[in-house]
PyMOL Python script that loads the backbone (N, CA, C, O; Angstrom):
from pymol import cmd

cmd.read_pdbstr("""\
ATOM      1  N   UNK A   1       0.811  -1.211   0.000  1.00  0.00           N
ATOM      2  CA  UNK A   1       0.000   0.000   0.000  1.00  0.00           C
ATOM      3  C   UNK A   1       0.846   1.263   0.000  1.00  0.00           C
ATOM      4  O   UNK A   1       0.404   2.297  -0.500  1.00  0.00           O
ATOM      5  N   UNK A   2       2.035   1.201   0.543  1.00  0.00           N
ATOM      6  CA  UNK A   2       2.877   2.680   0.696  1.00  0.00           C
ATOM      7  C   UNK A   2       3.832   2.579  -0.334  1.00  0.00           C
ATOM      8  O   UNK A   2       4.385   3.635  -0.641  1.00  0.00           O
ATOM      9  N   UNK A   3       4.206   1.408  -1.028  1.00  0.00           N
ATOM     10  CA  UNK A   3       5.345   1.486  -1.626  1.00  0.00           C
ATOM     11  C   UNK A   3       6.424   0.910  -0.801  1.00  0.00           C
ATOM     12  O   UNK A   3       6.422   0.739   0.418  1.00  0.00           O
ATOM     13  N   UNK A   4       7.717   0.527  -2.005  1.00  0.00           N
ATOM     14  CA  UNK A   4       9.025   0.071  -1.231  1.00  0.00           C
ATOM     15  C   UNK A   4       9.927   1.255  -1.084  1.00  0.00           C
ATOM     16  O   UNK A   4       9.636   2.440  -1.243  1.00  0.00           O
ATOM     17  N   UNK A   5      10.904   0.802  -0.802  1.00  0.00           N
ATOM     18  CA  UNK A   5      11.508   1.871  -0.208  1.00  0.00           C
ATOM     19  C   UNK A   5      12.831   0.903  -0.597  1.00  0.00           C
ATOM     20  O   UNK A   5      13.602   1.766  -1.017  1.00  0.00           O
ATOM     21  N   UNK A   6      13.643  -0.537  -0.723  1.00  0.00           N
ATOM     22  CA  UNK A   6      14.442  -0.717  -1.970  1.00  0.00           C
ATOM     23  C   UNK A   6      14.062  -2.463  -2.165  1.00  0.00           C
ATOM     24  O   UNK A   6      13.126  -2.901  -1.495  1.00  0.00           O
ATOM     25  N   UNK A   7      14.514  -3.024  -2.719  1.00  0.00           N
ATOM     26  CA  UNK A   7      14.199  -4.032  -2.902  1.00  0.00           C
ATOM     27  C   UNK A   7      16.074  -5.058  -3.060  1.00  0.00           C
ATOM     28  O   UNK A   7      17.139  -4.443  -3.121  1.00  0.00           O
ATOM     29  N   UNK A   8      15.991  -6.300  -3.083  1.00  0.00           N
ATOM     30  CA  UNK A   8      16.984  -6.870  -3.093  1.00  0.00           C
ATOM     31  C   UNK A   8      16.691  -8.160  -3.162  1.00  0.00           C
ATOM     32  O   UNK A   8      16.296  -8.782  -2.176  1.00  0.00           O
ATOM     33  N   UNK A   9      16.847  -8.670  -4.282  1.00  0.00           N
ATOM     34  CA  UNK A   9      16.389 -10.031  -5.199  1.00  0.00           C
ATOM     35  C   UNK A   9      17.613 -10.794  -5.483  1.00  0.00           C
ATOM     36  O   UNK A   9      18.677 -10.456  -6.002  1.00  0.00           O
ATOM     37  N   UNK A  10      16.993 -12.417  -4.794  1.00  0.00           N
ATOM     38  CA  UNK A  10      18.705 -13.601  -4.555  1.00  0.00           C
ATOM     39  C   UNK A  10      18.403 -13.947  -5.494  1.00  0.00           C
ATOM     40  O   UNK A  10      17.281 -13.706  -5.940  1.00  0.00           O
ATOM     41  N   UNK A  11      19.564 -14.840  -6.312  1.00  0.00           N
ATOM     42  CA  UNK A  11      19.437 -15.485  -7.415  1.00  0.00           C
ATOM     43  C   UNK A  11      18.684 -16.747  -7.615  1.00  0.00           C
ATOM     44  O   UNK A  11      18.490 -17.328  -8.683  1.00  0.00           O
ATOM     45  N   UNK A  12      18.325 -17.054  -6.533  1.00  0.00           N
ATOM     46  CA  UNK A  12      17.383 -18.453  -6.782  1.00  0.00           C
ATOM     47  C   UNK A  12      15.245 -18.084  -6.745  1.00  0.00           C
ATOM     48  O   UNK A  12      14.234 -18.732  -6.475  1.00  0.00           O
ATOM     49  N   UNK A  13      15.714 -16.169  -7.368  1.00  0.00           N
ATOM     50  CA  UNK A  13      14.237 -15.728  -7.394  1.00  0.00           C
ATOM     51  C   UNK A  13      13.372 -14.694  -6.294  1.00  0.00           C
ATOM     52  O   UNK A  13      12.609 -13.750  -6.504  1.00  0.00           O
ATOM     53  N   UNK A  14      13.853 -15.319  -5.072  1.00  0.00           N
ATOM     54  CA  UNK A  14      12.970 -14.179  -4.212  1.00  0.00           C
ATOM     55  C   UNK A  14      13.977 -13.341  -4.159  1.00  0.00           C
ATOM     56  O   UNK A  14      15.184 -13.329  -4.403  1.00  0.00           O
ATOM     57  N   UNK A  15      12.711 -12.269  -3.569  1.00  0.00           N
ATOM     58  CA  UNK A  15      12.933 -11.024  -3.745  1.00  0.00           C
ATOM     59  C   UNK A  15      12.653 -10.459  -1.663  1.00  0.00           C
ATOM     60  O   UNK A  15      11.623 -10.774  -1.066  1.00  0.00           O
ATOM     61  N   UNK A  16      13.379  -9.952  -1.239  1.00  0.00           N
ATOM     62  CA  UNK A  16      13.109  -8.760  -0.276  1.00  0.00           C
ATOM     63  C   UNK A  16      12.880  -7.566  -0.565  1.00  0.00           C
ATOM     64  O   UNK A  16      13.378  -6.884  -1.461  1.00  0.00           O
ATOM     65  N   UNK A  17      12.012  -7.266   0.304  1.00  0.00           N
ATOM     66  CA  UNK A  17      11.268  -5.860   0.540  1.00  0.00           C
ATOM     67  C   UNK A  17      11.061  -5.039   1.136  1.00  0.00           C
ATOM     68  O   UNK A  17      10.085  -5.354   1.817  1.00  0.00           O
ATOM     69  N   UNK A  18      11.511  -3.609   1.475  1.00  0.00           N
ATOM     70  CA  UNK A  18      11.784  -2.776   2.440  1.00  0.00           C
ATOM     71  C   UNK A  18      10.670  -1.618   2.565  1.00  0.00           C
ATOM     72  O   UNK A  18      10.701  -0.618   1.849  1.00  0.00           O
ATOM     73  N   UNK A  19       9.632  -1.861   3.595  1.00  0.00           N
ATOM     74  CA  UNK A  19       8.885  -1.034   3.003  1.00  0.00           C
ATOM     75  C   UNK A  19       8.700   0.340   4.191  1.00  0.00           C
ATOM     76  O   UNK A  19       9.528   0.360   5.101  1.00  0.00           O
ATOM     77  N   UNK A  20       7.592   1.489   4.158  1.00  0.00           N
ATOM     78  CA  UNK A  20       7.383   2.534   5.327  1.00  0.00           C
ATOM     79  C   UNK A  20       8.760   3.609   5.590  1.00  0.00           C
ATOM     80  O   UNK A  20       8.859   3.989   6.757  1.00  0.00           O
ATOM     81  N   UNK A  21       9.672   4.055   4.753  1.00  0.00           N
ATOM     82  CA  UNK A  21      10.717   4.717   5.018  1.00  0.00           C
ATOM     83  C   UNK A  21       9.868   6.158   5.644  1.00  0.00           C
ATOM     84  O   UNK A  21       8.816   6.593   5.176  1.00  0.00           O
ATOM     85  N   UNK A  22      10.518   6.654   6.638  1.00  0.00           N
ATOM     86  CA  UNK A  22       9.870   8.140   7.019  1.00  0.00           C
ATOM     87  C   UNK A  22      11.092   8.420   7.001  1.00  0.00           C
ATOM     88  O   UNK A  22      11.990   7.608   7.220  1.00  0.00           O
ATOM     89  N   UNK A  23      11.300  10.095   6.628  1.00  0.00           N
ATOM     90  CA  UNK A  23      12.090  10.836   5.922  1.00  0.00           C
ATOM     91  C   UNK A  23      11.984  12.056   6.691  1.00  0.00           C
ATOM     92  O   UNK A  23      11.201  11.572   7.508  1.00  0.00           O
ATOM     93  N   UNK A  24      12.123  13.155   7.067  1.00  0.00           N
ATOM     94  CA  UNK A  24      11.797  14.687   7.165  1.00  0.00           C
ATOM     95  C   UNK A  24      11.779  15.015   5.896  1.00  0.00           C
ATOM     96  O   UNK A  24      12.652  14.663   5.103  1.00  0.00           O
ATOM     97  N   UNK A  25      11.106  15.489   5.699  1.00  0.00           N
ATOM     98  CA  UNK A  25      10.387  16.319   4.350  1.00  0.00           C
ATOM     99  C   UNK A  25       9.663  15.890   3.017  1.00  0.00           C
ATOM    100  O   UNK A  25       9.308  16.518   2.020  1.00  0.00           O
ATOM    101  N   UNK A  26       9.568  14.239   3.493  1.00  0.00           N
ATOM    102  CA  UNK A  26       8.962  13.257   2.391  1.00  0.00           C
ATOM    103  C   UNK A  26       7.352  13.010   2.990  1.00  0.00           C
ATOM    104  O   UNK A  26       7.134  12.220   3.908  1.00  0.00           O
ATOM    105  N   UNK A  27       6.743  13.463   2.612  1.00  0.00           N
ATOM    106  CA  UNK A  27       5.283  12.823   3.042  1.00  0.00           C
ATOM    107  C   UNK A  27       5.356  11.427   3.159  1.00  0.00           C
ATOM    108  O   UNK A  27       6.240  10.737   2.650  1.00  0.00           O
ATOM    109  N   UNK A  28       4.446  11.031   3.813  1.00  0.00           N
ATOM    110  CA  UNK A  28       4.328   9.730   4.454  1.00  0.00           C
ATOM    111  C   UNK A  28       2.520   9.003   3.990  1.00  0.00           C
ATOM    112  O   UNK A  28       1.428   9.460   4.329  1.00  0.00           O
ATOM    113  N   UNK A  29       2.815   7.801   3.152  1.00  0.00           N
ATOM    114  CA  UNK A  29       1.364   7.659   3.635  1.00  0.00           C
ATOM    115  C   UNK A  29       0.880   6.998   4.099  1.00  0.00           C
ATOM    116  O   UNK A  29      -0.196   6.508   3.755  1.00  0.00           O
ATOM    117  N   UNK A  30       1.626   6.709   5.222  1.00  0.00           N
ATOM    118  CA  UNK A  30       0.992   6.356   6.767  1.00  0.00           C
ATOM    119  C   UNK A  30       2.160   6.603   7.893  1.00  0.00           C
ATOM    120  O   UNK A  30       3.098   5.954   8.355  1.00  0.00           O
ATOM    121  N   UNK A  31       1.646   7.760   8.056  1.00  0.00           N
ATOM    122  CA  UNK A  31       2.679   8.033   9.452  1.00  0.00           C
ATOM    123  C   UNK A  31       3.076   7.293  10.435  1.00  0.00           C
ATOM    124  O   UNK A  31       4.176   7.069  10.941  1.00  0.00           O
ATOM    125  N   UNK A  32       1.418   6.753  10.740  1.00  0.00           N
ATOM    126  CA  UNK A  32       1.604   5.615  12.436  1.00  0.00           C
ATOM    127  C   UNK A  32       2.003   4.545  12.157  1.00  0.00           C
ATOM    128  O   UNK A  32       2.218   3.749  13.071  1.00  0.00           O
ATOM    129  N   UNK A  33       2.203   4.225  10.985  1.00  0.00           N
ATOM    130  CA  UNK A  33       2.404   2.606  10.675  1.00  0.00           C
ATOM    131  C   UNK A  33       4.164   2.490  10.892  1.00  0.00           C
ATOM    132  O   UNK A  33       5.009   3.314  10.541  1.00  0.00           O
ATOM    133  N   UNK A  34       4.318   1.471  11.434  1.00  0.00           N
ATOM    134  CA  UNK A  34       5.656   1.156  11.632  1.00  0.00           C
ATOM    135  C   UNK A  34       6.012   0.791   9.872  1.00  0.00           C
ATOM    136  O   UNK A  34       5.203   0.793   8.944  1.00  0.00           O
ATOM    137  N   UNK A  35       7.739   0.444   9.823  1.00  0.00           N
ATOM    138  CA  UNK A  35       8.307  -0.800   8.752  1.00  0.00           C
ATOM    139  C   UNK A  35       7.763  -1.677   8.633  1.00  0.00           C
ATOM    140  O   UNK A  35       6.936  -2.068   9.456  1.00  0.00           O
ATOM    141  N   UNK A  36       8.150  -2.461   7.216  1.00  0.00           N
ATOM    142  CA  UNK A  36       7.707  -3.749   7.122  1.00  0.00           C
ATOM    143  C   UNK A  36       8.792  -4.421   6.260  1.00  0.00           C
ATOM    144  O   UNK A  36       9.608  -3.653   5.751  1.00  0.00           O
ATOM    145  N   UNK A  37       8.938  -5.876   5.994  1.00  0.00           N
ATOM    146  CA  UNK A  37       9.364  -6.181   5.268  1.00  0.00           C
ATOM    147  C   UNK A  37       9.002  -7.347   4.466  1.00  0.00           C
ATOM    148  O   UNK A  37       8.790  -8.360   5.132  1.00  0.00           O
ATOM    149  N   UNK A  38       8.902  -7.436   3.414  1.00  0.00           N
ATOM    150  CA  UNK A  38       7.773  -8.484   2.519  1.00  0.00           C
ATOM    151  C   UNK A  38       8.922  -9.393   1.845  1.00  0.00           C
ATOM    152  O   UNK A  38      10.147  -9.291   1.902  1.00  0.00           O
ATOM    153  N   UNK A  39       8.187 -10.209   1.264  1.00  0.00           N
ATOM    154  CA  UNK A  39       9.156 -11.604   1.016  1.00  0.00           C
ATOM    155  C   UNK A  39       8.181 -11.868  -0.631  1.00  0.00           C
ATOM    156  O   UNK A  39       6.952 -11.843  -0.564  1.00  0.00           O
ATOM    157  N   UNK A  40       8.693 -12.045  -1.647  1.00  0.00           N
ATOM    158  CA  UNK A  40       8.322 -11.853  -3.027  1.00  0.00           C
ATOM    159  C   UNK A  40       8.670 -13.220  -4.056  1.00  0.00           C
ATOM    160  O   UNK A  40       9.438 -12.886  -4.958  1.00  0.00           O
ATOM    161  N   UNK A  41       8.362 -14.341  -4.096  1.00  0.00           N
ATOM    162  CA  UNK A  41       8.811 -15.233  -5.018  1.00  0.00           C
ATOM    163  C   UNK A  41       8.175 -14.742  -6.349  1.00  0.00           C
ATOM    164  O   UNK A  41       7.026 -14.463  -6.693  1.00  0.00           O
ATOM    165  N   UNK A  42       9.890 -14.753  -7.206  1.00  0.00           N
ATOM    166  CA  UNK A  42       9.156 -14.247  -8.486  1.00  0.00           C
ATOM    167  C   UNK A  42       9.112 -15.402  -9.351  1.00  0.00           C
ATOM    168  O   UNK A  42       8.460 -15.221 -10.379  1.00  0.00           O
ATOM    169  N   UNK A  43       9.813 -16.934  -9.160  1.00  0.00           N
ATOM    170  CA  UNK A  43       9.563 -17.648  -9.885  1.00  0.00           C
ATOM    171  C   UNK A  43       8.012 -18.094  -9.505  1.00  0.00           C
ATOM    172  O   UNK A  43       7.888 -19.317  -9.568  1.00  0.00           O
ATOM    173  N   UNK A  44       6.777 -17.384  -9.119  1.00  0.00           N
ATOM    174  CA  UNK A  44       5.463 -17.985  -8.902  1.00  0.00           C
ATOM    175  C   UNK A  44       4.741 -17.219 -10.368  1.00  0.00           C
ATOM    176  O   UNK A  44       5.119 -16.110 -10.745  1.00  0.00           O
ATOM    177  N   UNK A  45       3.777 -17.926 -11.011  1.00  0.00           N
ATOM    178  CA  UNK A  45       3.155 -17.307 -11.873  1.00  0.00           C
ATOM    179  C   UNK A  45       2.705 -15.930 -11.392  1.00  0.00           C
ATOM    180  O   UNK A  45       2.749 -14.880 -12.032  1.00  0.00           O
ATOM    181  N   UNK A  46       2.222 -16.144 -10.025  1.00  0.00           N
ATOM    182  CA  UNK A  46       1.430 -14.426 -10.241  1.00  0.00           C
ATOM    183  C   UNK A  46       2.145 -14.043  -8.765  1.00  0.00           C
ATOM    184  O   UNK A  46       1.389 -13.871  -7.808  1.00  0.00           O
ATOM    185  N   UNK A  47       3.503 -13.918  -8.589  1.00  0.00           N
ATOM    186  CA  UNK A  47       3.923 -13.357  -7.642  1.00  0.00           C
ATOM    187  C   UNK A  47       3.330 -12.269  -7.116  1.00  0.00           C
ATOM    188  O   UNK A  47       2.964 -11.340  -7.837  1.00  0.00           O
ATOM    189  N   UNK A  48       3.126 -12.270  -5.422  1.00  0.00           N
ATOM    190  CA  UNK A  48       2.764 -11.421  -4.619  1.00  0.00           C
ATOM    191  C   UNK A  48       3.698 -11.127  -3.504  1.00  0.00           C
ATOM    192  O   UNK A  48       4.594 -11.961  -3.373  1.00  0.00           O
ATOM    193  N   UNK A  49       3.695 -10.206  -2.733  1.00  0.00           N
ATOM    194  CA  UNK A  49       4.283  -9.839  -1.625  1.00  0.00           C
ATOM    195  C   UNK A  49       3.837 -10.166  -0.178  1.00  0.00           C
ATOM    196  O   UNK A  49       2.701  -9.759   0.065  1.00  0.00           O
ATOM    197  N   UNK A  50       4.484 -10.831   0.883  1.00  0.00           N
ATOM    198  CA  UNK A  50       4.046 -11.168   1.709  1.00  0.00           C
ATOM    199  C   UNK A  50       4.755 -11.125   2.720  1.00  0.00           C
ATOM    200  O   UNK A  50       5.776 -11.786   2.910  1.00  0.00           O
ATOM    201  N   UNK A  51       4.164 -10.189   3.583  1.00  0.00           N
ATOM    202  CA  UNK A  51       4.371  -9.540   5.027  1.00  0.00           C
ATOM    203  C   UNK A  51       5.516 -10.688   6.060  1.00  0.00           C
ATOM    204  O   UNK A  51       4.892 -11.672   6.458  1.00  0.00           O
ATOM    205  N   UNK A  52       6.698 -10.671   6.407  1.00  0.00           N
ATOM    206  CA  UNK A  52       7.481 -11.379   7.243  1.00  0.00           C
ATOM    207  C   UNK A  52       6.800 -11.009   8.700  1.00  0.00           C
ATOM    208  O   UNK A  52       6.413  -9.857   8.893  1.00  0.00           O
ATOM    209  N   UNK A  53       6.742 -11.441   9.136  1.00  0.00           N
ATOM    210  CA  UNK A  53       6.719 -11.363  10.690  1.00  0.00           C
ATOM    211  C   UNK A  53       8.034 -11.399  11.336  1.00  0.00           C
ATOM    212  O   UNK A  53       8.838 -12.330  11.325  1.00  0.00           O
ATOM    213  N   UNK A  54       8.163  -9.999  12.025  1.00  0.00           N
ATOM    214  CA  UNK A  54       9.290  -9.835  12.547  1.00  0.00           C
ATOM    215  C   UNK A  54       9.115 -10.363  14.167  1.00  0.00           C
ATOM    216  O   UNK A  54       8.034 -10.400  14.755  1.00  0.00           O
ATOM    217  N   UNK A  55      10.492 -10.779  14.771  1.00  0.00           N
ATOM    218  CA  UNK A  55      10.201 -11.428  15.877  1.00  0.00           C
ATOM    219  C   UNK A  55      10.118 -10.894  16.959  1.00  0.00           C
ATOM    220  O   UNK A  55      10.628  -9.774  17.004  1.00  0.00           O
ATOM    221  N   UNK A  56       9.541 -11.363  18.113  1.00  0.00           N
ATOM    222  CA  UNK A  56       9.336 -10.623  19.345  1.00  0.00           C
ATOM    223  C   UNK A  56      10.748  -9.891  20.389  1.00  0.00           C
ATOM    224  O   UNK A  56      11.733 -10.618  20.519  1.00  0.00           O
ATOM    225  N   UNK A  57      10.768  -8.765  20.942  1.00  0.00           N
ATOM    226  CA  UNK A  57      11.592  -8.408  21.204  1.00  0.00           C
ATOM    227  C   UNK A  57      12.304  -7.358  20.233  1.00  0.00           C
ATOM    228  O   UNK A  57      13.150  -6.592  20.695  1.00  0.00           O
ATOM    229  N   UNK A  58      12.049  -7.337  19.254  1.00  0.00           N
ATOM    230  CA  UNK A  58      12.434  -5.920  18.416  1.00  0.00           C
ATOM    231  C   UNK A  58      11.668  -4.997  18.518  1.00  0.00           C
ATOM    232  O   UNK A  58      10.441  -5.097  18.528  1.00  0.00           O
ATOM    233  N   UNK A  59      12.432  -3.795  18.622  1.00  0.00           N
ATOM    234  CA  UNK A  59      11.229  -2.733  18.556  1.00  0.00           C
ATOM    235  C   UNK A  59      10.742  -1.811  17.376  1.00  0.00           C
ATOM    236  O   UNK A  59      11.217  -0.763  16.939  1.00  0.00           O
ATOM    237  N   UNK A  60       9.681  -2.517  17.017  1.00  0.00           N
ATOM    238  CA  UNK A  60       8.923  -2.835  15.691  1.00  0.00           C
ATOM    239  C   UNK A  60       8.115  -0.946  15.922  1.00  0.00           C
ATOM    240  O   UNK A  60       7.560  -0.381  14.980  1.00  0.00           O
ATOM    241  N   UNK A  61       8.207  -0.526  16.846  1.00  0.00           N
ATOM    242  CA  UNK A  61       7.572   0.768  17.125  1.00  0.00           C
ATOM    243  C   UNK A  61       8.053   1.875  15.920  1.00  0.00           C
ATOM    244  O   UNK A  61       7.420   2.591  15.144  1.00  0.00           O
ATOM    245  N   UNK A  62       9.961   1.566  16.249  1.00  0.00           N
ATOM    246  CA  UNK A  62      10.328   2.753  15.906  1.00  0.00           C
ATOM    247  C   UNK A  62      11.281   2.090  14.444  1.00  0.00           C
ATOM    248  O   UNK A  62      12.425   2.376  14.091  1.00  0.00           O
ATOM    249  N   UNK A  63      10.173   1.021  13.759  1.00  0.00           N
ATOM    250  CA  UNK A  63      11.364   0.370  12.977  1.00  0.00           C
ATOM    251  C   UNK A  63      11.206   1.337  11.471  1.00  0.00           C
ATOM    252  O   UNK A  63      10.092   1.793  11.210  1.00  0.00           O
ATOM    253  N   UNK A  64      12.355   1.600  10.544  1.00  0.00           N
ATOM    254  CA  UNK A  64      12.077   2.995   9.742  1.00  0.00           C
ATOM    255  C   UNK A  64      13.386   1.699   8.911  1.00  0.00           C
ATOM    256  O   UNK A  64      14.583   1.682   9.199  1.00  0.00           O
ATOM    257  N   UNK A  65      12.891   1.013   8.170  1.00  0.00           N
ATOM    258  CA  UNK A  65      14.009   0.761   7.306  1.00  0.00           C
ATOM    259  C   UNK A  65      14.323   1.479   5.764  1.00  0.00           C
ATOM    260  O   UNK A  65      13.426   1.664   4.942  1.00  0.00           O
ATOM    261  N   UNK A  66      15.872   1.875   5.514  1.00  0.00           N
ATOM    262  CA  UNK A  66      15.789   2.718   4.463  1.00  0.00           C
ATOM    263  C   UNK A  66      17.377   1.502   3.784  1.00  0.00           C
ATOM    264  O   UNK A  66      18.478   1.469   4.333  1.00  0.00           O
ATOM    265  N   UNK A  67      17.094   0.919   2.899  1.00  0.00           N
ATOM    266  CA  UNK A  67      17.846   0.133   2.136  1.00  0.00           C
ATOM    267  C   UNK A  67      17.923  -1.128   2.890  1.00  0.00           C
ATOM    268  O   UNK A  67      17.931  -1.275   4.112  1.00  0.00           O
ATOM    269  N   UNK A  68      17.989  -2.195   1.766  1.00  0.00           N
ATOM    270  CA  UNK A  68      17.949  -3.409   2.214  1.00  0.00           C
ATOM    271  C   UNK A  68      19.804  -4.179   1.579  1.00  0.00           C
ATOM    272  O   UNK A  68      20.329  -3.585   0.637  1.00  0.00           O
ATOM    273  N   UNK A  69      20.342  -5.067   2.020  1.00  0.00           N
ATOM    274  CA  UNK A  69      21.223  -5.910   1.177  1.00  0.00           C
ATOM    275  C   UNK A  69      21.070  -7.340   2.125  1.00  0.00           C
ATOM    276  O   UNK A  69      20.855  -7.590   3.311  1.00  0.00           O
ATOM    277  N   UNK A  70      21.330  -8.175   0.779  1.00  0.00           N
ATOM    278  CA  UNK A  70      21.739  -9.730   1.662  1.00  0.00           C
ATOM    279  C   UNK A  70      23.207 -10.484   1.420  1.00  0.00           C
ATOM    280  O   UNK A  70      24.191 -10.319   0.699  1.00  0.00           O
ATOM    281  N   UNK A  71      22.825 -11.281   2.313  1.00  0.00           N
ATOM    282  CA  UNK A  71      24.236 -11.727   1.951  1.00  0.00           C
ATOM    283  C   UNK A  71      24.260 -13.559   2.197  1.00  0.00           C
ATOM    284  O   UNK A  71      23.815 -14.223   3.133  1.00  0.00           O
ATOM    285  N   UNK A  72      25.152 -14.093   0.616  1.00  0.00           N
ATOM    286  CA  UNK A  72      25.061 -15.515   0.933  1.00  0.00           C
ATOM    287  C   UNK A  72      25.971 -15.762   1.088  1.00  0.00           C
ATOM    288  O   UNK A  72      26.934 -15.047   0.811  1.00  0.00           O
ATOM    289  N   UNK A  73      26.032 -17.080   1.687  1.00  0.00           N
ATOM    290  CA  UNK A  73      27.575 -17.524   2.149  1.00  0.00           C
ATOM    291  C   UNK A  73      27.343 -18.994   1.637  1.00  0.00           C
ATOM    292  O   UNK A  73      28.240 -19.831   1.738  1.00  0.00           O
TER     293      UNK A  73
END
""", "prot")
cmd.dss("prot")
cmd.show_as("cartoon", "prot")
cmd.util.cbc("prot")
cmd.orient("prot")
């Protein structure tokens, strides 16, 4: 609904998703809403995005993610 904010796609297809960046001087369209981060298989015919559940004990309040990278080993 707000848009990503960057994305970062492994070679075996999925894709991560960084979404809710708040900025000073970027409108927001949704202020109260915390980060999110979505999980994207693009080898699916009709790929969709789907919400990770982040785990307990983070503080998901003040989470503002602005760029994503991964890393394989």
């Amino acid at each position: 609904e707000t848009g990503s904010e960057d994305i970062d796609i492994l070679p075996n297809g999925l894709a991560f998703i960084s979404s809710g960046l708040k900025y000073p001087g970027i409108k927001s369209l949704a202020p109260d809403k915390p980060g999110e981060m979505f999980l994207m298989d693009l080898n699916e015919d009709n790929p969709r995005a789907v919400e990770l559940r982040i785990s307990r004990g983070f503080d998901l309040a003040s989470f503002n993610p602005h760029g994503i990278s991964t890393y394989i080993d």
